[in-house]
N, C-alpha and C positions, 0 to 999 in steps of 0.2 A: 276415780282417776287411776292409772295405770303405772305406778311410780317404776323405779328400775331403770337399766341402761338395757338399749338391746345393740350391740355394736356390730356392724356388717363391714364388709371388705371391697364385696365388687357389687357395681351397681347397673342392673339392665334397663337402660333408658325404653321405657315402651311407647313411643314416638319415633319423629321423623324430621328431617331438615334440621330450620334454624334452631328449637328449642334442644332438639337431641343435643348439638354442638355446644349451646349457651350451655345444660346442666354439663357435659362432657368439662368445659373449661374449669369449671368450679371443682366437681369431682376429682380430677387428676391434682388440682391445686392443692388439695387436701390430703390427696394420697390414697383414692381410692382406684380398684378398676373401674372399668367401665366397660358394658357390652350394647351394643345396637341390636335391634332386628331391624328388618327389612321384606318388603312387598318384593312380588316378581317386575314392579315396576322402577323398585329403586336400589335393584342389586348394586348398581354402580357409582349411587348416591354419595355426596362426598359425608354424611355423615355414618356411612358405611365404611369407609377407607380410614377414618378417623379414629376407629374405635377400637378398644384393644383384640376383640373381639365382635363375630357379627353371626346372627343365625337367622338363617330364612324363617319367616314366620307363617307363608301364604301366596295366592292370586293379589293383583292389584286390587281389586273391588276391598275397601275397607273392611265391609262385612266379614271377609275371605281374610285378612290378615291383621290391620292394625286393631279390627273391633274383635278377633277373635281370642276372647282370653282362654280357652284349653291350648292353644298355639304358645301363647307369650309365656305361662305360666312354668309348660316343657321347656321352652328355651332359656329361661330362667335358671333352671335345675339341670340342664343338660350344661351348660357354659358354667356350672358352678357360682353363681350370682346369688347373692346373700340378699338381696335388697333390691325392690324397683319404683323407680321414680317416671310417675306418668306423663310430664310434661301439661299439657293442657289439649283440651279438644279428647277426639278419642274416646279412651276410657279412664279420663282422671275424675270425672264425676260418677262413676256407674260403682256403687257400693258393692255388686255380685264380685266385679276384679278385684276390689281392696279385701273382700271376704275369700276370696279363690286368691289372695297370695299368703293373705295369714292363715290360713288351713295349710299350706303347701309350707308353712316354715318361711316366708319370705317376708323383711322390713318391706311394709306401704312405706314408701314417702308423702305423707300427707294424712290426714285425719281419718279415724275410724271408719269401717263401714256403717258403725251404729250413726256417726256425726252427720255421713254424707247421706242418708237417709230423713235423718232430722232436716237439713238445713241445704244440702245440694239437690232436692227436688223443689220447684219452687212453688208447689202446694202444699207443702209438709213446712216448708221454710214461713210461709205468710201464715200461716193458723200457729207458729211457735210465739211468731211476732204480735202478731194479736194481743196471742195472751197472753205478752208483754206490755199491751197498751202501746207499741210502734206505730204510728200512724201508716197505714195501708194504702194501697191502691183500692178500689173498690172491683169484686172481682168473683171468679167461680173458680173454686178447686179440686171439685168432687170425683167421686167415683165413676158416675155415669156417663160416659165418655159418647152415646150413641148422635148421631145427626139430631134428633128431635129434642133432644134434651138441652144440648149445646147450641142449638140456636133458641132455644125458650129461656135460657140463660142468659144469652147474649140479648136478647128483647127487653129482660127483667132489669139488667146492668143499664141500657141504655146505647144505641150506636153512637158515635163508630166504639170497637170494640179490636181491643187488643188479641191474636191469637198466638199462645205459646208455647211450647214446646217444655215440657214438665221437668225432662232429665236433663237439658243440656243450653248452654247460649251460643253467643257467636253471632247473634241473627236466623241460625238455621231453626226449622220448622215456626218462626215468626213472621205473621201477618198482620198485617190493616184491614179489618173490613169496615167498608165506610155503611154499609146499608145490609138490611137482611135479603135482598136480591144476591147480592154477592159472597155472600157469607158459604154456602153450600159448598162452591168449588174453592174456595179460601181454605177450608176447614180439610177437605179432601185432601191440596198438597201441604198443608202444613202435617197434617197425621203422617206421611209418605216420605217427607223430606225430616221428619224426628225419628221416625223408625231406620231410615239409614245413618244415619248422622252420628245417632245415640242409640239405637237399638231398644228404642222404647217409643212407640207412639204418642204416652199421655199428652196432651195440652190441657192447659189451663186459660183463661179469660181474664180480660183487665181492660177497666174503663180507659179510652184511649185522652189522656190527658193533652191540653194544647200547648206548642212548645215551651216544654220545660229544658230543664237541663239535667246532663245525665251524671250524676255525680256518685262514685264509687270510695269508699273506707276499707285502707289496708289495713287488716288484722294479723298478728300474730300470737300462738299460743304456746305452752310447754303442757306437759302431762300432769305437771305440779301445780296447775291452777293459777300461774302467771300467766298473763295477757297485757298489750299494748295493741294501741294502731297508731299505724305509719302515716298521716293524712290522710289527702283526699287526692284522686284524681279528677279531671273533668274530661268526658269523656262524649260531648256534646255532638261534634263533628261524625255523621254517619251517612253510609248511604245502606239502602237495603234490613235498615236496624243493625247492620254491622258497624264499627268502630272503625274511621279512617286515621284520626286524629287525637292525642290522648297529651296531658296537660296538668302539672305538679309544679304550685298547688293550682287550685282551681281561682281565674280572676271573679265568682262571682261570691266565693265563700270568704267569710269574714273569721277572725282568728275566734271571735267566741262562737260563731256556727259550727265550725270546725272542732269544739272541744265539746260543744251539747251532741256534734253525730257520731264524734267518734266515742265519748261516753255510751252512748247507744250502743255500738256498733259491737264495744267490749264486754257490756254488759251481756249482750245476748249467745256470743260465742261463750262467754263463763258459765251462762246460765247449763249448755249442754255439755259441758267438759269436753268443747271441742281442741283440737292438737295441730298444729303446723300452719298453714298459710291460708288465709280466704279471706275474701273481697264483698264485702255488704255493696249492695247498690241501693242506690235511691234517685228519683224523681224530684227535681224542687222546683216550683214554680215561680213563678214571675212575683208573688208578694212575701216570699223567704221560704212557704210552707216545703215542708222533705214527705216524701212517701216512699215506704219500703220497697221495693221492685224480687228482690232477688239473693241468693247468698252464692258466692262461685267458690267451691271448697278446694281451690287448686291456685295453681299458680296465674297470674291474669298476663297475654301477651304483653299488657302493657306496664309489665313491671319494673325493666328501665327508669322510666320516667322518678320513680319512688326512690330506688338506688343512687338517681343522681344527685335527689337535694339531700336524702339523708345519710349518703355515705356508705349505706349497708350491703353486704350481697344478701340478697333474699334464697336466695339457691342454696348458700351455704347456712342462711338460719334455717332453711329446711333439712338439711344433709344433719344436723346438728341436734334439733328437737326431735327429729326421727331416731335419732341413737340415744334417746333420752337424758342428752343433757340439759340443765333448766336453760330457759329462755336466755340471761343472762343481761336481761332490760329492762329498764322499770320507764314510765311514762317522759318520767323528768331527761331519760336518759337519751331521748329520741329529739333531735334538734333538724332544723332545716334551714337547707341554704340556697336562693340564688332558684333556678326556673328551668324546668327542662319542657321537652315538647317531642312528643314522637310522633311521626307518621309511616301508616303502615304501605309500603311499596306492592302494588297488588296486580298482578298479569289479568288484564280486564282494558276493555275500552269503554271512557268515561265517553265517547260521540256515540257508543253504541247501548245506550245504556248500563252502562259498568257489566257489558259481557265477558265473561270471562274468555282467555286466550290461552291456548295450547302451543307447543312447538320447541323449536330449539333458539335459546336465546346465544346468538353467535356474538355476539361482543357486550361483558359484563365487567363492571369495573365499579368500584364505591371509592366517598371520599374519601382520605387520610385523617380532615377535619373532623368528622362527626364517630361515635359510636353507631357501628353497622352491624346488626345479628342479618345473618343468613347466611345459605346452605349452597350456593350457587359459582360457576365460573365460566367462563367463555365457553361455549358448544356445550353447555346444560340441557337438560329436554326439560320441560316445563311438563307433566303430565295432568291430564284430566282429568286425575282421578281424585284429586284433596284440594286442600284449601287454596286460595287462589291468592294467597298473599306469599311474597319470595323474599320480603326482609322486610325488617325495621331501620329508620332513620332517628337516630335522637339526638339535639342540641341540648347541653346544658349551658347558662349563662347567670348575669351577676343579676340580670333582668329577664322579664318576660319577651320585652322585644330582643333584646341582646343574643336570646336563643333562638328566636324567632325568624330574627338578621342570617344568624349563622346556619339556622337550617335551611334557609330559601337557598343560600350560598352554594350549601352543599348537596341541595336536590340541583340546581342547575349545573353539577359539577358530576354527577353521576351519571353513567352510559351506560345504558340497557337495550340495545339494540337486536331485534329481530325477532321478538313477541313484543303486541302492544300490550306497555304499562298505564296505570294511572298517574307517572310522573310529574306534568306539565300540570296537571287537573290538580296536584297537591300543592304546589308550590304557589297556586293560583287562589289556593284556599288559604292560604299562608300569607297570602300581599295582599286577600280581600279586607276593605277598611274596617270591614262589620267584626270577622277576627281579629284584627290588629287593634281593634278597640276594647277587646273583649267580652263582646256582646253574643257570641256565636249561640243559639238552640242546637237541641235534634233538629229544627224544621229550618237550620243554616243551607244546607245543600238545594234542597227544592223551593225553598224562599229566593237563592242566589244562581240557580241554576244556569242561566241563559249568562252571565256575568262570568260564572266558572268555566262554560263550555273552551274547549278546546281552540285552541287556533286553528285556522284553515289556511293553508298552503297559498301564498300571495305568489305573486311572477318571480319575487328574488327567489325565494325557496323552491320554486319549480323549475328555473333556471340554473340551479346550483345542481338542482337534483341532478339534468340532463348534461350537465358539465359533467357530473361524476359518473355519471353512466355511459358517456361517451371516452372521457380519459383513462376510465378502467377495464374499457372493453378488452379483449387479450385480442380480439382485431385491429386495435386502433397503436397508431405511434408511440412506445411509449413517451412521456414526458420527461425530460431533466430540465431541470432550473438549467437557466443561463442558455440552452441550446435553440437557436435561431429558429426560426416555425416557416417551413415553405409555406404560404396561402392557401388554400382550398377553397375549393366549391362549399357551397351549404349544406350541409351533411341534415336531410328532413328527419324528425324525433317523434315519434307519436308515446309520451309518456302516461302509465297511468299511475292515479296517485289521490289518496283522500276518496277513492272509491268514484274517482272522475278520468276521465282519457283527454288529455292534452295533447295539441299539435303545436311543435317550433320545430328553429331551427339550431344548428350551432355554430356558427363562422368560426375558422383557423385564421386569425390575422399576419397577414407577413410584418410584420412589426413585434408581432409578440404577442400572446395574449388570444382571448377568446370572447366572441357575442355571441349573444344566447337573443333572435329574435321570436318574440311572443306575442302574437296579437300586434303586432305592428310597431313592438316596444324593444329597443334594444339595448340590453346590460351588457357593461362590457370588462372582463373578468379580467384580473392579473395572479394567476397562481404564483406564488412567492414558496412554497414548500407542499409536498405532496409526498407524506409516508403511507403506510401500511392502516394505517387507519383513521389519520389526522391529515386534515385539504386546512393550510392556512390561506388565503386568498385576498384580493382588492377588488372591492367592487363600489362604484358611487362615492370614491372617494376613502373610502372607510377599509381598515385592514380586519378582515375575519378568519373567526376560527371555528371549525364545524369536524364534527366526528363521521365516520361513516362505516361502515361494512357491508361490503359486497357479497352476492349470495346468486351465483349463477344472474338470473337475467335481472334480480330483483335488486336490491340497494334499500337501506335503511340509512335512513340522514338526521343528526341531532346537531341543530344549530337553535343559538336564542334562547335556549328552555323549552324547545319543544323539538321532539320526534316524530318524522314522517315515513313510511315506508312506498316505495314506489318500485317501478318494474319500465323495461323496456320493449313496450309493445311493439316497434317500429315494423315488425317481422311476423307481426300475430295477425291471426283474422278476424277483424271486429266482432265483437260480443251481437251473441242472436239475442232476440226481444223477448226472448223466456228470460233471461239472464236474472231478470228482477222478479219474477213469479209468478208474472201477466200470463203465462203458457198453464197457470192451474198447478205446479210442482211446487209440494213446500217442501224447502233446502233445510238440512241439518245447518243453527249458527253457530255450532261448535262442534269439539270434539266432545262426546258424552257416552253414557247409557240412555237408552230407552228406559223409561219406568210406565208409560201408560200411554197407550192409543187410545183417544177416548172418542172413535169414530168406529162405524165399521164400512164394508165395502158395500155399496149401493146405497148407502145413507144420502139422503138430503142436507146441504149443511148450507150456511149463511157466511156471507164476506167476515171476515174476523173471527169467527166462532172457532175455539182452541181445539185440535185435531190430535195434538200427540204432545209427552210433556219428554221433555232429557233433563238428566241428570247433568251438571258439568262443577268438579271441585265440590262438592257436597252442595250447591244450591240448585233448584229445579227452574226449567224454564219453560215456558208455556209456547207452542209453536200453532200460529193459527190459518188457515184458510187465507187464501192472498184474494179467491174468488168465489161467490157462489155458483153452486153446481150441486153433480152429484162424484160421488168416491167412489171414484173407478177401478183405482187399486191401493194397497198398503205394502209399502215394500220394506218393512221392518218388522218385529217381532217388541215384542214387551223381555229387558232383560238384555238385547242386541248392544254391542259398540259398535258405534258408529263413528264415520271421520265428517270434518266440514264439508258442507256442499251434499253431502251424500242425500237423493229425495229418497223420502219415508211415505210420503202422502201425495196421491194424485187425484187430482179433480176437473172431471171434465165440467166448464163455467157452461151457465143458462144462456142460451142463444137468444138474443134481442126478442122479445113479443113474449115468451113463454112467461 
């Protein structure tokens, strides 16, 4: 172990967004500087504005700037920065950065490269654990990384079969293959989507256990061979293998579970003399048994959670053991109070299968209530190029529900308007009984899925819409409370909305007030206040309150707990019958990189059959054939960005008898 003080001054955060700003806060609290880098995409990023200091690092492509360590290492030493802290994602797990800053004279924040070697790959981390006698996942972690070897493994292991991603988590480069028919193109984008993510292809394999739970032990170390862990998280809630939902302590772990895993968990970071922050993961199942999974030699997003029962900043016991003072903890010394809960706020559509969403989010606002990390404000751009999560939400309370109460509270109280979030979908994972009992698995989401889905746009909400699209037209009267209403004629609305085209109307009542006829059904409005972004209204007897932001033709509306986005076609020419992809044209469903065309032109292909994959936020998406035929053209490259809508693949379909 490495005794001594190593003391630094300014600190270059090599990240982006929300965590840059969370280490920022700590840092300056302390008395350090602080420096940013920055992408060509987020020159203007508010954690760029923020910083004492900020220095271009690169291109948007991660590869190009966040993953490039000769980039960050220069800006390091050009800004005069003593020390950098990686945040998480990125390069806080890749030991060449933490070796390429301590060659360069620069404090790592966070354990050795020799540590993150041992214990941040997670094939090097399960064969440490082994031969600790840790109960394992049963699994492959070898050298031989070829297609034939890796599925004769995955045969050996037994299907379905976990596939992962060696250097890095998050869910990125991890899959499910449920059978060895699928295993082949499973294995294809998980090696594709590791190698951008982390800049390492390896995967590894693991028997796919049946809903367990996901439960994680905070460690902390000093260079003196002190060590404590902070509990446990439960970390059960996921879609995609990524984390939406995170939970301290966990309602499945019992106080002496909790003191045999974190025992464990101490023991084996002492075993390598490892230093500063990292997160043991494990698997426990349905009859108490724990299996190792993983070690994250960095800070965990969901580190809040931790901070709130036990009072600690974890930021600054990092900033702390990095300058080599001792730990300053002993086990007894670490107490917990009361129940926190975090969910992570993520620009994705949970009705489109949690796709991710690009754009400019025009109206952003967080509770006052809750603890809110993120990097965002009104007219943000949302870019395609990183993780697709914009902030954390965390309630702490004296109880589990009592947190639980006050986050539902304050996710219905937060407005994100003009990229869709997964908002309404969290809040709804939050009031489902199966959480609120504390029974949640990983397999919560697809087990409850049709129960979570989203709301769909009913007549009041489609009626409100068209109020608002009509009151805020800069054609139309404007509105003031109190001022008498001549009548009108029916003003006809053809609205779309929910990915549907609605026809009403809207009546001006000489009385006052507005109807919205739909389907033969008429609402009849009383606007009582109408600001800049806030419609207070009566309708059916009831006084409501609904957010809005207008956006040229379009309108983003948050009433109830859920957000709808709609547009005023009344002037548009209805959608041609290619629109959905009957015409043989597969549409880009995001903004992305191309990473593989896996057609070529004149090929034969089959209804479904995957034609091209994008990249969008670090996760890869499969884009398939709407028709069989043959591929008449490719109007994309491998390496391309591309916007939504844009077609990449054309296919003229087989004509009836062929």
């Amino acid at each position: 172990m490495n005794g001594g003080r190593t003391p630094f001054s300014k600190i270059l955060i090599a990240n982006r967004g929300e965590i840059a700003l969370r280490i920022m806060r700590t840092a300056r609290r302390l008395g350090y500087g602080v420096v940013a880098v920055y992408s060509d995409a987020d020159a203007d990023a508010l954690h760029v504005r923020e910083a004492d200091q900020a220095v271009r690092i690169g291109e948007a492509l991660p590869v190009r700037s966040y993953l490039n360590i000769d980039a960050i290492v220069a800006a390091a030493k050009a800004s005069g920065a003593d020390a950098v802290h990686p945040g998480y994602g990125f390069l806080a797990e890749n030991a060449a950065f933490a070796r390429a800053c301590r060659d360069a004279g620069l404090v790592f924040i966070g354990p050795s490269p020799e540590s993150i070697e041992a214990m941040g790959n997670k094939a090097g981390a399960k064969a440490i654990m082994q031969a600790a006698g840790v109960p394992c996942v049963p699994g492959y972690q070898g050298a031989d990384q070829s297609d034939a070897a890796m599925l004769a493994q995955a045969q050996a292991i037994g299907f379905p079969v976990m596939i992962k991603a060696a250097a890095g988590g998050g869910g990125r480069g991890m899959r499910l293959a449920p059978d060895a028919a699928s295993f082949g193109d499973l294995l294809r984008s998980a090696h594709s989507e590791a190698q951008g993510a982390f800049g390492d292809p390896t995967l590894i394999l693991e028997r796919a256990i049946a809903r367990p739970r996901h439960i994680e032990i905070q460690v902390f170390c000093d260079r003196y061979g002190n060590a404590v862990h902070l509990g446990e998280r439960d970390c059960s809630v996921q879609r995609r293998h990524q984390k939406l939902i995170e939970e301290a302590p966990s309602p499945a772990v019992s106080s002496e579970l909790r003191t045999r895993m974190g025992a464990i968990a101490v023991k084996a970071v002492q075993s390598i003399g490892y230093e500063g922050a990292g997160t043991l993961e494990f698997l426990l199942d349905a009859s108490g048994h724990f299996y190792f999974m993983e070690m994250n030699t960095r800070l965990q997003v969901e580190h809040p959670v931790t901070e709130a029962i036990t009072g600690l900043d974890l930021v600054e016991l990092q900033l702390r053991v990095a300058s080599g003072e001792p730990l300053g903890l002993r086990q007894d010394d670490v107490g917990f109070s009361g129940h926190a809960i975090e969910v992570r706020l993520c620009s994705e559509d949970p009705a489109r299968d949690f796709m991710p969403q690009s754009g400019k989010m025009a109206l952003w606002r967080m509770p006052d209530q809750l603890r809110v990390e993120h990097a965002l404000q009104s007219g943000a751009e949302i870019t395609p190029f990183y993780d697709s999560m914009i902030a954390k939400l965390i309630a702490h309370g004296a109880s589990r529900d009592a947190a639980r109460l006050k986050l539902i509270h304050g996710l219905e109280h937060a407005v994100a308007l003009g990229v869709a979030t997964n908002q309404a979908f969290l809040a709804a994972c939050l009031r489902h009984p199966a959480f609120a009992a504390g029974e949640a698995t990983t397999a919560f989401i697809t087990q409850y899925r049709d129960q979570l889905a989203p709301a769909v746009a009913g007549a009041s909400e489609l009626a409100l819409a068209a109020l608002l699209l009509h009151v805020t037209d800069r054609a139309a009267r404007p509105w003031r409370r109190g001022r008498s209403l001549a009548a009108t004629f029916p003003v006809p609305m053809r609205v779309g909305i929910d990915r549907h085209v609605h026809e009403l109307e809207i009546l001006c009542r000489r009385e006052g007030g507005y109807i919205a006829n739909l389907a033969g059904c008429g609402l009849r409005f009383e606007i009582e206040e109408l600001g800049r972004d806030t419609i207070r209204y009566r309708v059916n007897g009831f006084t409501e309150r609904a957010r809005y932001c207008r956006d040229g033709d379009s309108l983003h509306v948050q009433a109830g707990g859920n957000t709808w986005s709609c547009r005023n076609l009344t002037l548009a020419a209805p959608a041609g019958a290619g629109a959905s992809g009957s015409d043989g044209k597969v549409r880009a469903t995001m903004n992305g990189r191309v990473v593989a065309v896996l057609v070529k032109q004149g090929e034969q292909v089959a209804s479904g059959q995957p034609v091209m994959t994008l990249e969008a936020m670090k996760m890869e998406h499969v884009h398939t054939a709407p028709v069989a035929g043959i591929v008449s053209a490719i109007d994309v490259a491998e390496g391309e960005q591309i916007t939504t809508g844009k077609i990449v693949v054309e296919i003229e379909a087989e004509r009836a008898g062929q």
